[in-house]
N, C-alpha and C positions, 0 to 999 in steps of 0.2 A: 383717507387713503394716502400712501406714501406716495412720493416721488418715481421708487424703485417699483413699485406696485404698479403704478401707471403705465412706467412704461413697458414691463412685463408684462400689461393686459393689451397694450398694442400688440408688443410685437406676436401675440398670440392671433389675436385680430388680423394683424399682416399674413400673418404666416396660413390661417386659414382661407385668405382671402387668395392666396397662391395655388392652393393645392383644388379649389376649387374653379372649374371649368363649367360658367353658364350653359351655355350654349352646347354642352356635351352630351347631355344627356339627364335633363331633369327629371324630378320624381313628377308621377303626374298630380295634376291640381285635384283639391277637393273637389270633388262633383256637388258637394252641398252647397258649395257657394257659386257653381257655377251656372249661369244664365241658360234661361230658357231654348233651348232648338226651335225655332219658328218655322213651322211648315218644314219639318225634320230635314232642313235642308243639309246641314253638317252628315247626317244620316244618308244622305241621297249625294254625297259630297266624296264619301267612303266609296258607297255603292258604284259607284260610278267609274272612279280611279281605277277600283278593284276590275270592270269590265274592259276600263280602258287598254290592262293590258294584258287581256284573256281573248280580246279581238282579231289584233291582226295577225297574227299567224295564223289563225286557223279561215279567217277570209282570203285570207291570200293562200291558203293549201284545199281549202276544199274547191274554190275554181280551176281545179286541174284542168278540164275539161275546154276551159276559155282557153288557158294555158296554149293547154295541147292543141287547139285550132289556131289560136297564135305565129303557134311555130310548126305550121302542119307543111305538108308537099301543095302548094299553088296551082298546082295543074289540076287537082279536083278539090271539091265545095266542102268535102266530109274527110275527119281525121280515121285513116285506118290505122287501127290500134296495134293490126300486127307487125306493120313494119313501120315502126318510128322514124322521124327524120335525126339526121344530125343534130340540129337546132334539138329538139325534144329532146335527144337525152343530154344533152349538154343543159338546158334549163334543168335537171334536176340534179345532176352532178356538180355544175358551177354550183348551184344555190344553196349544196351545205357547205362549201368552201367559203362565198361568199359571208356565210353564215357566222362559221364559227370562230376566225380567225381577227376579223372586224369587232367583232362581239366581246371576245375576253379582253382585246386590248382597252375596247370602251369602258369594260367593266372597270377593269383593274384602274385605269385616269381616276374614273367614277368613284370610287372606292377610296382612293389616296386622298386626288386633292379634290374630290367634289365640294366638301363643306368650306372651302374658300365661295364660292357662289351661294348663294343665299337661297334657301331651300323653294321661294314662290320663284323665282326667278328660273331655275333649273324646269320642276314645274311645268310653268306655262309655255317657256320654250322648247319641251320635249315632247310635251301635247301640240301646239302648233308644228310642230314639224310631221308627227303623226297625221293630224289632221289635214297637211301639206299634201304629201302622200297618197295619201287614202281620197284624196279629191283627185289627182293627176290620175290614179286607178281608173274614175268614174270618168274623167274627159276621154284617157284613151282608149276604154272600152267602146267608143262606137267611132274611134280613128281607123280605117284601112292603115295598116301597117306591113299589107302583102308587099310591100317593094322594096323594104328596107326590116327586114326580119331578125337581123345580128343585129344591126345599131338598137332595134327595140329591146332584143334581150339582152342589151347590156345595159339599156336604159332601166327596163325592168329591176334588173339585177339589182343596180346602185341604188336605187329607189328604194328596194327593198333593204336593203343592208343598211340604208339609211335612216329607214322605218326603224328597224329592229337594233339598232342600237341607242334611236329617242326613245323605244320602250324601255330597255335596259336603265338609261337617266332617268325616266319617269318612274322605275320599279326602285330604285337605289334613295332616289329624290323623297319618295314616300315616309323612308323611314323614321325623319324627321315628326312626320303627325305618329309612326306608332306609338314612338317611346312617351309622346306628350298624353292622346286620349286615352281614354278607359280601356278595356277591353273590349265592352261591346262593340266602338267603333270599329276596330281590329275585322270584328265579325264580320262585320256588314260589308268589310273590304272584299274578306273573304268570298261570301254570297255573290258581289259582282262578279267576282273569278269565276266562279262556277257559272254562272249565267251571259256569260260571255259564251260561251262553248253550246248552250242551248238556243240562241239564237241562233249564231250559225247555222246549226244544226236546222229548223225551225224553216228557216230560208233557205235548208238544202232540198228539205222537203216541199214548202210550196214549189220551186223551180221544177221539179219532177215531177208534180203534179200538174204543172198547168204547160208540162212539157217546152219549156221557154230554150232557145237557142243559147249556144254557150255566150255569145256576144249578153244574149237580155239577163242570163245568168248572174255575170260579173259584174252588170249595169244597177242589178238589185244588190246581191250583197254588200258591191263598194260604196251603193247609195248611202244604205240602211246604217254602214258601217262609218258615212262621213257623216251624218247625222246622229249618231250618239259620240261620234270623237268630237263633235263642232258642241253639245248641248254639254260637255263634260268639261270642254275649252271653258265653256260660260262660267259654269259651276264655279273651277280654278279661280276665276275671273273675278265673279263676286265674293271670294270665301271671306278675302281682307276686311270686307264688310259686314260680316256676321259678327255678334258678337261674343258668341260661343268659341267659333274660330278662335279669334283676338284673345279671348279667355285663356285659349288651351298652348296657342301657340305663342302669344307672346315676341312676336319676332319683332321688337324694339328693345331685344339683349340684346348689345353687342358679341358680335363671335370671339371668341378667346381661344388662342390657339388651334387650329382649325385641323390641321394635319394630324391624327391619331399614329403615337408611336406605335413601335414595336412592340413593345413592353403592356401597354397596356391593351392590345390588340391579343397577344399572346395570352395576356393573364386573364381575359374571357374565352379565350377559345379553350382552354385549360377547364373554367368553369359549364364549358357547355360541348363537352367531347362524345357524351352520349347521344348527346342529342342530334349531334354530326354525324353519328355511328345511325341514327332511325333514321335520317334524310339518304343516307348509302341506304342501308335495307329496303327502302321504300321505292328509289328509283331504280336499284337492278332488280326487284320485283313486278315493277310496272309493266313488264312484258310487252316491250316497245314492240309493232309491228303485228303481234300476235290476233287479237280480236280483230284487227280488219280482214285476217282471212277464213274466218269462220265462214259457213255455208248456213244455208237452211238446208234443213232435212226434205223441205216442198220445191226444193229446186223447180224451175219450168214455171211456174205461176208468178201471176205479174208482182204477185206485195216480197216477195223472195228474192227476185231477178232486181227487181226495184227499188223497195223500200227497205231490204233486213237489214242491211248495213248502217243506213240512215237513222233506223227508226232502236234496231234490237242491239246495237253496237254505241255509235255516237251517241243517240240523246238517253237512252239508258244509262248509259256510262255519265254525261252530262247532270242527268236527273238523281242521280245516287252518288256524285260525287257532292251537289248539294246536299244530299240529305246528311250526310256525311261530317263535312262542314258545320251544318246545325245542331249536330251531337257533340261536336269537339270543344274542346275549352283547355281552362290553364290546369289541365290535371297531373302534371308530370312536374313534381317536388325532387329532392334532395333524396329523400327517402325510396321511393317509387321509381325512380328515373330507371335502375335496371330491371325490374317487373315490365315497366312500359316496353324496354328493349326487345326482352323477351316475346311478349305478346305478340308485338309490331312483326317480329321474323316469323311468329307460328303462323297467324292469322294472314297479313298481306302474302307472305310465301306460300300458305299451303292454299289459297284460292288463286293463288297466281297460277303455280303449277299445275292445278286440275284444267286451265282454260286449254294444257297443250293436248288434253285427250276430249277436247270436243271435235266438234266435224270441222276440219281444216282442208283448205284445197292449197299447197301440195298436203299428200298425207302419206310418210312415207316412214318414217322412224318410231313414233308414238301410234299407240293401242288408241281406238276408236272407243272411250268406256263411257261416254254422255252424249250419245246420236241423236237425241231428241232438242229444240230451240229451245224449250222451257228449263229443261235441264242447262243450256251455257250462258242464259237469260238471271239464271239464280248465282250459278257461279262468278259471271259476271258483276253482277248488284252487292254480292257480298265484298266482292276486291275491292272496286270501286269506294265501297262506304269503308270499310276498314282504313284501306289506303289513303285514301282524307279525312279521314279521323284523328287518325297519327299524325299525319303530315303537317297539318295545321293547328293539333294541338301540341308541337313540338313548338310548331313558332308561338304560340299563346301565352306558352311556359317560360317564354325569355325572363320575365318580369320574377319568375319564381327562383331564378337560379344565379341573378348577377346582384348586385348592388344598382341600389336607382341610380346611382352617377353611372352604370355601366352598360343601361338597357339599350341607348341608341345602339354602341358598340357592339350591342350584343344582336342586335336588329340585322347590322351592317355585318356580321361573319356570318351569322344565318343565310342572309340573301345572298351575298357573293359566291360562298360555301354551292349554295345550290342550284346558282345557275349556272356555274362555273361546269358543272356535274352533269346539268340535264342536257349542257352542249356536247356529253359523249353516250348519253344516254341511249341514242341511234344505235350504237356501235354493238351493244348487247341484243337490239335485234338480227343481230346474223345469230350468234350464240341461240337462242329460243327457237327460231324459225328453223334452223336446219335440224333440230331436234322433233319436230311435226313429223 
């Protein structure tokens, strides 16, 4: 070999070694060479992330109840529903303020320069703060807090807001394991999403059955809810030690270049514009607000007054958006992507739309045409599963539509893309509801 050769095969070597970015977004490893799962913990490792942040919102919104005794009138033991205090509506109107405006700024830090911090690190300190949280929940569920009821809800409030944006870091943090494992990992992330919301549910129903005060209420869910954030902490904890983990993740690459430009931030969203177009269809579909004012048709009977909500609403909806989930995969190609569009608008839209002609209390604009529970029961379960069908098979698909140097990237405008979206998501419940 010449001289000239030589140094022509460097600078080729140099010049590849430039345009490549480790730590960006590698293709994933072979799985034939990769190490056993022992005691499927990598498995249980997903599962668990995936719950971690399908929990606390919904434990901190289904204890309305605690809430609203919280910040009730002090002069009697029991919250009257009909005349709210000041404190009580100010807890619900602060707490989307609180919410949204905390939340996108976190996102967007998150989003820029998170991958300057090293993805276990982000991690475990977004779960420890969760887990912070959701303990202070459990202490001050059996504190008297009648004498100082504003300093609590504003304790509550930041607490919460503090909560909800180490999930946003722990949801953003994740991306780092999609782009490395297989897909099936992916799934199993999935499955804890969905099974987050079934516990809850699960625990709204024992509470109402064993008739427990809103104090014992709060005292179980935030228990239940610091015990799977505290056994998820652990999981994090030990993952460095697995050696599957180690296999997939790899985090003794150094990070190169950490900050993702414009350019190349642009040039996947470019490649995954449809797919942005089915996460819109999906969420003004969702018909925020809608299903929880369905009635039963047996109004006056204790499982109607009691349990339809909990049982034909929540965990239904819960229980099919799993099923849902289990049917989805990387089916949305190059090819297919506008078929899928298509579908995603017939099918989540036209079972979305029928939920506004079942029995709704107000009922005032829309035709009464599916009066019977079984009938909003079916229509229901169809949304539901169509609706995370698409949803999650939109994200499965990252991998079918970018370059493997592109998948984290493409991971990270997905998620941003859709939380950013589901923080106005609320806003489409006045739109739907005054159409009832």
């Amino acid at each position: 070999m010449t001289h000239i050769d030589a140094d022509h095969d460097k600078r080729k070597e140099d010049q590849s070694t430039e345009d490549f970015h480790p730590f960006r977004s590698k293709q994933t490893k072979d799985e034939k060479d990769a190490p056993p799962d022992r005691f499927y913990l990598v498995f249980m490792i997903f599962f668990f992330f995936g719950m971690g942040i399908a929990l606390p919102g919904p434990l901190f919104m289904r204890a309305q109840d605690y809430w609203m005794f919280k910040f009730r009138n002090t002069s009697i033991d029991h919250v009257d529903q009909r005349n709210r205090t000041e404190l009580q509506k100010e807890f619900v109107t602060l707490g989307n303020i609180f919410d949204i405006a905390p939340s996108l700024l976190t996102l967007a830090v998150v989003s820029i320069f998170g991958h300057k911090v090293a993805p276990r690190i982000r991690i475990l300190g977004s779960m420890g703060v969760i887990c912070s949280v959701s303990v202070f929940h459990v202490i001050f569920s059996e504190v008297n807090t009648d004498t100082w009821q504003r300093g609590f809800l504003i304790l509550s409030l930041f607490m919460n807001t503090i909560s909800g944006a180490a999930v946003l870091v722990f949801t953003v943090s994740n991306i780092a394991l999609f782009s490395r494992f297989p897909q099936n990992y992916l799934k199993y992330y999935m499955y804890g999403n969905a099974c987050g919301g079934i516990v809850t549910v699960i625990l709204q129903c024992i509470s109402l059955a064993i008739g427990s005060s809103p104090q014992s209420t709060a005292l179980i869910y935030f228990s239940v809810g610091s015990v799977i954030f505290l056994y998820t902490l652990f999981l994090a904890i030990i993952s460095s030690r697995l050696l599957l983990y180690q296999y997939y993740m790899d985090e003794s690459i150094e990070i190169v270049k950490p900050v993702y430009t414009f350019r190349e931030v642009w040039d996947v969203t470019k490649k995954l514009w449809v797919n942005l177009v089915n996460i819109v269809v999906n969420l003004f579909f969702v018909m925020a607000g809608v299903p929880y004012l369905v009635i039963s048709e047996n109004a006056g009977t204790v499982f109607a007054d009691k349990y339809f909500v909990p049982v034909c609403t929540f965990l239904l909806s819960d229980l099919c958006s799993l099923g849902g989930r289990v049917v989805s995969g990387p089916y949305i190609t190059k090819r297919n992507r506008f078929v899928s569009l298509m579908l995603n608008f017939l099918l989540v839209g036209l079972f979305g739309i029928l939920l506004l002609f079942c029995r709704t209390s107000p009922k005032e604009n829309s035709p009464l045409l599916f009066p019977h529970d079984w009938e909003y029961m079916c229509i229901l379960s169809m949304h539901q599963i169509f609706f995370h069908f698409f949803i999650v098979s939109v994200i499965l698909s990252v991998k079918n539509l970018v370059e493997p140097n592109q998948v984290e990237i493409g991971f990270l405008v997905m998620t941003t893309f859709s939380e950013v979206l589901a923080k106005f998501v609320g806003f489409t419940a006045v739109v739907w509801i005054s159409l009832l």
